[in-house]
N, C-alpha and C positions, 0 to 999 in steps of 0.2 A: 555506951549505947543502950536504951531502956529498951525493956521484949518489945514492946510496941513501934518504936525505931525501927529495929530489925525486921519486924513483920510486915510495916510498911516497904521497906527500900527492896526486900523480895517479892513484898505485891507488883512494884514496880521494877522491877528487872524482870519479871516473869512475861509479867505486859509488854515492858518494850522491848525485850528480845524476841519473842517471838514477832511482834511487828515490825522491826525494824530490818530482818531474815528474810521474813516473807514480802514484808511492805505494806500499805494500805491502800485497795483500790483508789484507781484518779478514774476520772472523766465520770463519774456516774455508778458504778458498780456498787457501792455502799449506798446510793441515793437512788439507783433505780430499784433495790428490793420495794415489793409492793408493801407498805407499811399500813396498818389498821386503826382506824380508832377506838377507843376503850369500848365503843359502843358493842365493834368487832367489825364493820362494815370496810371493805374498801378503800381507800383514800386514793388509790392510785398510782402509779411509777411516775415518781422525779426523774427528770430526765435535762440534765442540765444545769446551771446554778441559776435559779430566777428565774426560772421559765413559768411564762402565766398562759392561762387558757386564753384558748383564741376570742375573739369575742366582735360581733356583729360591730354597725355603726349605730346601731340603735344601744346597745346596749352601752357602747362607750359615753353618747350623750344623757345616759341614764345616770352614769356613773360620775356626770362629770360636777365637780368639788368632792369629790371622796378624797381620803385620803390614798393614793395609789399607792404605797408600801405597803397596806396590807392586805391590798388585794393580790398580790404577789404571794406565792407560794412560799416555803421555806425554801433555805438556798442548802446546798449539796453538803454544803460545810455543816449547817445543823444537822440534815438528816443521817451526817454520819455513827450520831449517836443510837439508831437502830440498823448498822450495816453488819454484816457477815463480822468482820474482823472485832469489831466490841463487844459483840454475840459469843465469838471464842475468849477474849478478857475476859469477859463476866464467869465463862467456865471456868478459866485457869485463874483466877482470883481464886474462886470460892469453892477451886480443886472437884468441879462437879464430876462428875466420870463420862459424860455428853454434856451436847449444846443443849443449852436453856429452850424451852419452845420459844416460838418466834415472837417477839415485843409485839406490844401494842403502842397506838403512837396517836396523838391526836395534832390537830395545831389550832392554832387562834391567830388568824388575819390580824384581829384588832391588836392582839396585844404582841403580835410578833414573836408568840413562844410555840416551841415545837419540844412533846414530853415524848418520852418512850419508855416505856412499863415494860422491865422483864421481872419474871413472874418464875421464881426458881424453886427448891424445897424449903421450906421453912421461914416462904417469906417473899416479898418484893425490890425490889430495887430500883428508883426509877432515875432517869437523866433526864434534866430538860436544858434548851438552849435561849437562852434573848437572845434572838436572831437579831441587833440591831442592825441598822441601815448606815447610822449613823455615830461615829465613835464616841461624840460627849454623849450621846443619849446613851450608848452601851455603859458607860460609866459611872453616869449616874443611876442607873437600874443595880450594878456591882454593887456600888456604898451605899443604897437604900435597904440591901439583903444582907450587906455583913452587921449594918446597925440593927435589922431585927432579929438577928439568928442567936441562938443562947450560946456565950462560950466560946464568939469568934476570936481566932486568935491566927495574926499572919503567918503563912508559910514562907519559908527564905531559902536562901542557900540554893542548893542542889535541889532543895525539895520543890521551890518553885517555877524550875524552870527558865527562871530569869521574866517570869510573868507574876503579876496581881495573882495572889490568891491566898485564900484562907479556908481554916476548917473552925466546926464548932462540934460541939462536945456532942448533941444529939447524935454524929450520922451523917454530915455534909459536907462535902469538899468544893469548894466553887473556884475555876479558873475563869480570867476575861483575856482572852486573846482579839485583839483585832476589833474591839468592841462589841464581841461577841461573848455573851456569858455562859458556860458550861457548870450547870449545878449538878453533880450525884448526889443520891440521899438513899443513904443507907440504912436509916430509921425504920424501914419497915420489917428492915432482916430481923429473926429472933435468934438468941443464944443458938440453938442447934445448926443453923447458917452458917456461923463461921466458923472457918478452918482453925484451927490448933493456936491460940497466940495472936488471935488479929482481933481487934477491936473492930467496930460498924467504920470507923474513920481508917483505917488500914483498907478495907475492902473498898471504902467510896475511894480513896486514894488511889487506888491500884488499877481500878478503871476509868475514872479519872486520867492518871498518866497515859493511859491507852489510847486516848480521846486526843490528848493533846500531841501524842505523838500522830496521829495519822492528820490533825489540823497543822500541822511542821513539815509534812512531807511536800 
């Protein structure tokens, strides 16, 4: 087993033992923290999977040929990459001594992506999700990002979960459950970020697994 082996499968046992002990909220608890966008402003508590604003009859025949997915909020399932429980992964990954301050989060209606920027010592870390709708389109979004990414290379075995995924040598780890995409990028971490033996791909890894174990539960 190479150091890097090793540093990954304790990123991951750190992660999912303690989630899988504690658990990872259901019904909203990870989706109703109020999330920000990078701007800093508001965005609002998620409350529910898909819940869209109310909306007059004038404004539906305002709306009408839009495409109505993305006027849909992100669903619970994404936002769970800025919840309380990935908030503590991201500590005990990168062994911080407290929680990270609180991500910043943006989304995009149109293109279906929901990011969350935590912003640690020595660097950032961001996760974003294709929220697709629909599972070939999640799929096809997957193998448009493993063919531009430098260095992708499949994860197997144990390491995948029994899901699509790959890493690539910058800093990325990407899972597609459910035709949903889960990207970490670690790329922004510098040397003094990571713990003792882990590489940028060990730590996106690490929270990564954390992600996918609370989208398993």
């Amino acid at each position: 087993m190479t150091p890097h082996t090793r540093a990954r499968s304790l990123a991951a046992a750190l992660t999912l033992t303690a989630l899988l002990t504690g658990g990872c909220a259901a019904g909203g608890s990870s989706a109703s923290t109020p999330h920000r966008h990078a701007q800093g402003t508001d965005q609002g508590t998620h409350q529910g999977t898909d819940q869209g604003m109310k909306m007059s009859a004038e404004d539906m025949k305002n709306m009408n040929g839009m495409d109505m997915s993305a006027a849909r909020g992100p669903s619970q399932t994404a936002t769970m990459v800025c919840g309380r429980e990935i908030r503590g992964a991201v500590r005990r990954t990168l062994g911080l001594a407290a929680l990270p301050p609180r991500p910043s989060s943006s989304w995009s209606g149109s293109q279906r992506l929901f990011d969350c920027t935590y912003r640690v010592p020595h660097g950032t870390l961001r996760l974003s999700v294709k929220d697709a709708t629909d599972p070939a389109a999640g799929r096809a979004f997957y193998d448009r990002l493993r063919s531009r990414l430098p260095g992708a290379r499949a994860l197997e075995g144990m390491q995948s979960f029994g899901l699509h995924a790959f890493q690539a040598t910058d800093g990325h780890v990407v899972f597609l459950k459910d035709g949903k995409t889960l990207q970490v990028d670690a790329s922004g971490l510098s040397g003094a970020a990571l713990p003792a033996g882990f590489s940028r791909v060990d730590v996106a890894y690490g929270v990564a697994a954390a992600v996918v174990a609370c989208w398993s539960e």
